[in-house]
N, C-alpha and C positions, 0 to 999 in steps of 0.2 A: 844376476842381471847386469852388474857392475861389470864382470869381466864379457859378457858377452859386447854390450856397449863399447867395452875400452879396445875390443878385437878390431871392431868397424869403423871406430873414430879413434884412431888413440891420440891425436892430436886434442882430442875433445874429451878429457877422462873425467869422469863421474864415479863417486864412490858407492858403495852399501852403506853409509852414515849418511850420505846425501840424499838418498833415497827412502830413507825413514824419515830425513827431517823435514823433506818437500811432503813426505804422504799429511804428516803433523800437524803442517802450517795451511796448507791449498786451502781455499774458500770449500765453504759448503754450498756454495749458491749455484757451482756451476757443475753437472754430471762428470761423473770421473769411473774408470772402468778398468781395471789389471788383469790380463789372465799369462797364466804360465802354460807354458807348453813342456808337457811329461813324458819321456819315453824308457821305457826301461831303466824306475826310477830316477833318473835325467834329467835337471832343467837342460833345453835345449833351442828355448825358444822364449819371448812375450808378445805380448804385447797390448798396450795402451789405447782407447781411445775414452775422447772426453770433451767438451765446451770451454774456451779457452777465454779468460776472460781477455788477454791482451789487443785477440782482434776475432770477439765474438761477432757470430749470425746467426740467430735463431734455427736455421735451416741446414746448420754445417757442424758437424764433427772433424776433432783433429784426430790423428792417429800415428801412431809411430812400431812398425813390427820389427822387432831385433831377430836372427835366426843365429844360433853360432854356426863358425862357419862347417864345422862336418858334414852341418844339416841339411845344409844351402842346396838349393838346385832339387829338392826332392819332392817339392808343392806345397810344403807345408804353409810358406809367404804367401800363396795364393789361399790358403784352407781360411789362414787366419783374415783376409779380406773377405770373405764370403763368408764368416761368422759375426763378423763386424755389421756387416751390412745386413743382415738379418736380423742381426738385434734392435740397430737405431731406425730402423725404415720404420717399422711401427710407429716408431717417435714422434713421425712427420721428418724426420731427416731427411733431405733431398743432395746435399754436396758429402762429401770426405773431403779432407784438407791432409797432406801431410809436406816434410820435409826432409831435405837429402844432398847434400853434398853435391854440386852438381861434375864434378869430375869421379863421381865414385860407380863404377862400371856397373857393377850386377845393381844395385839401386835403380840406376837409369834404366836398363833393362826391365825392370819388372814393371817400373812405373809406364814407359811406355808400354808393355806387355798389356795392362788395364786400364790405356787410355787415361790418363791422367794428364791433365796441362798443365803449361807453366802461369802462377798468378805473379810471384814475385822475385826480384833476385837480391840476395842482399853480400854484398862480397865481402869474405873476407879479406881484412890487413894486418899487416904484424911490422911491428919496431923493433928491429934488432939493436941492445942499447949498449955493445960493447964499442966502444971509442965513437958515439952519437957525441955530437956535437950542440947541443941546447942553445950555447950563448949565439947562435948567430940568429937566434928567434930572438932574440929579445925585445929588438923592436916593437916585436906583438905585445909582448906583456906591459911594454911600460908604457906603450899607446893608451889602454885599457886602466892602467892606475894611473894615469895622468887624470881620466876622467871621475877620481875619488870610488872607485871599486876596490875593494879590499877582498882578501881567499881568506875563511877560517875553515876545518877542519867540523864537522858534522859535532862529532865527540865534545867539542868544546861550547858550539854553541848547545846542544843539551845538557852540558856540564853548570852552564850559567843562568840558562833558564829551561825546564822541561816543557814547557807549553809549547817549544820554538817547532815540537815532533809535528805540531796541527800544521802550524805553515808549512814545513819543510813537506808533509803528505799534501797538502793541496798544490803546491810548487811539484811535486813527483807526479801528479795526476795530469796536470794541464803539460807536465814535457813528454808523456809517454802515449797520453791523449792527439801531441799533434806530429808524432812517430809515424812512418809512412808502416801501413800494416794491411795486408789483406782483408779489413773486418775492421768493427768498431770496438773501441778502446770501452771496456766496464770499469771504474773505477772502483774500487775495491773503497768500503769504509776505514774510518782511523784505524780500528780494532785489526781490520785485514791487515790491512796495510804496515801495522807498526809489527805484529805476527810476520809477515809473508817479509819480509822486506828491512825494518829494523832491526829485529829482535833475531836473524840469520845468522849462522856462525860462520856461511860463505860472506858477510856482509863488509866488507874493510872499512868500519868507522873514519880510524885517523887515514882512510884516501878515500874518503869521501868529502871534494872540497868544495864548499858553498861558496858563490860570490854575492857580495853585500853590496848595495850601494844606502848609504847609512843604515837605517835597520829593515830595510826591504831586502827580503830573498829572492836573488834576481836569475841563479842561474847553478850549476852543478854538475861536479861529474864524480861518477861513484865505479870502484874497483871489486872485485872479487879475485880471488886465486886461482887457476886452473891446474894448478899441483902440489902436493904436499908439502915442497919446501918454498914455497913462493916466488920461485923466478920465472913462473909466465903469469903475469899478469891480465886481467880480461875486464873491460873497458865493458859495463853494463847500460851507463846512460852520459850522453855528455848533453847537456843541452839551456837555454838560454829564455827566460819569461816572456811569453807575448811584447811586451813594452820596452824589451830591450833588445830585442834582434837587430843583427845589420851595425852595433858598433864596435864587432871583435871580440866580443866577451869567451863567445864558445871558443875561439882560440886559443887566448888565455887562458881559459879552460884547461884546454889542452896541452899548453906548456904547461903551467904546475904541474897536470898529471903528470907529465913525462918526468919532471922532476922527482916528484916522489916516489917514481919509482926507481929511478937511479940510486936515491938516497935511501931506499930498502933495500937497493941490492939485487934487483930481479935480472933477469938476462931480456928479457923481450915482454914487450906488451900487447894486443891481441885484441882486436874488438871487429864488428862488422856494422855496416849501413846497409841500407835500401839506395839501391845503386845510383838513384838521382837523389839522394840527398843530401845537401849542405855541405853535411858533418863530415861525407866518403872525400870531396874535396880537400878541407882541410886536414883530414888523415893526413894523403897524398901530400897537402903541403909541404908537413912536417918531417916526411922524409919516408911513411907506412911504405911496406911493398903488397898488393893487390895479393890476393890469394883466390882459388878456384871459391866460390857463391854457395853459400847455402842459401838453396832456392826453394819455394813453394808451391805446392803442386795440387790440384783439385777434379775430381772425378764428381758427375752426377752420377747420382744412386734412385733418382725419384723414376718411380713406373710409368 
């Protein structure tokens, strides 16, 4: 499954350890569904679908069909959309949801092929951090500790006190909660939440840096790897507490992060927004260059 993925995205690599560890951790609250496609003893094909908690509707399935490419072009993409939707229409199902590179050709093709729309675009950007230049942000940073905001490191405040994981999940609920998403945010309980999300081995504790404004958790951004040796780094959430928006903080944010990851040693860093949001700007500030959108796409299935 890993390598058929990594054929179609390989900018986007997922391992077979990644995918035992997501099967482990996913909520049981929300429908989840794998099939393999077999030919001539062959995996040759999957595919997914399931109810997302990030931006559930009762009414909508996400879906995602991998084909390798030998396969490609034979119908099989089609077989597995018309096995899908025969399954969840019983359900009460009435949309499909999936996602797709929007520069990525046979993708495009099949999507429009089945009528599928666009609901959202969220583009990628990337930092290329050989001879980047940081100190000319500074301004941002010392704007923001001028105003008594301190950066510690995820790892250390649970190192000092372990209770700090309740705040730090409710602080993760309300920044992912107010995430521009097709669909409404389910917020996962502590138990999910410290499972799906703390207890990750993609999870980078020490760059995952909190800011403080005395002992209020006011803001965050959190890292994952996107390759075995760590030098592309991928920006999972950067964002700033209701109460403090609009004083720079998610900037500063974003310097530290850049920081640490020069000071890990990565080559480039890697994240995506919802194309009107905030956060895509200050990407852009800081130097990201725009990449082709991973976009969202939605079919009605209701009779």
């Amino acid at each position: 499954m890993a390598a058929i993925w990594n054929a179609q995205y390989p900018h986007y690599p997922e391992t077979a350890d990644e995918y035992r560890d997501w099967d482990g951790r996913r909520s049981d609250r929300f429908p989840h569904t794998r099939l393999i496609l077999w030919e001539e003893g062959e995996i040759i094909g999957y595919t997914t679908f399931m109810q997302s908690h990030w931006c559930y509707d009762p009414k909508r399935f996400h879906f995602t069909i991998q084909i390798a490419k030998p396969h490609r072009r034979k119908g099989y993409g089609t077989r597995c959309l018309l096995h899908i939707i025969s399954e969840v229409r019983p359900l009460g199902i009435e949309r499909l949801m999936t996602d797709a590179v929007e520069d990525h050709e046979e993708s495009q093709a099949f999507l429009s092929k089945h009528g599928f729309q666009l609901v959202q675009r969220n583009p990628v950007s990337e930092l290329p951090l050989e001879g980047y230049d940081l100190r000319r942000h500074d301004e941002t940073l010392e704007r923001v500790l001028a105003q008594g905001i301190r950066f510690v490191t995820s790892d250390e405040l649970a190192a000092k006190d372990p209770d700090i994981l309740k705040r730090l999940h409710q602080l993760s609920c309300e920044l992912e909660a107010d995430t521009p998403q097709p669909g409404e945010y389910q917020p996962p309980s502590f138990e999910e939440w410290v499972r799906m999300r703390w207890e990750s081995p993609t999870t980078l504790r020490d760059g995952w840096l909190v800011a403080m404004d005395g002992d209020k958790l006011v803001g965050f951004t959190l890292y994952s790897p996107r390759d075995k040796e760590g030098k592309r780094l991928s920006v999972e959430m950067t964002g700033t507490a209701r109460g403090y928006r609009r004083r720079g903080i998610a900037s500063a944010l974003k310097y530290k992060a850049i920081e640490y990851a020069m000071e890990r040693g990565a080559e480039v860093v890697v994240t995506d927004n919802e194309q009107n949001n905030p956060m895509f700007s200050i990407n852009l500030a800081f130097g990201f260059e725009a990449k082709p959108a991973w976009a969202s796409y939605e079919m009605t299935i209701a009779e």
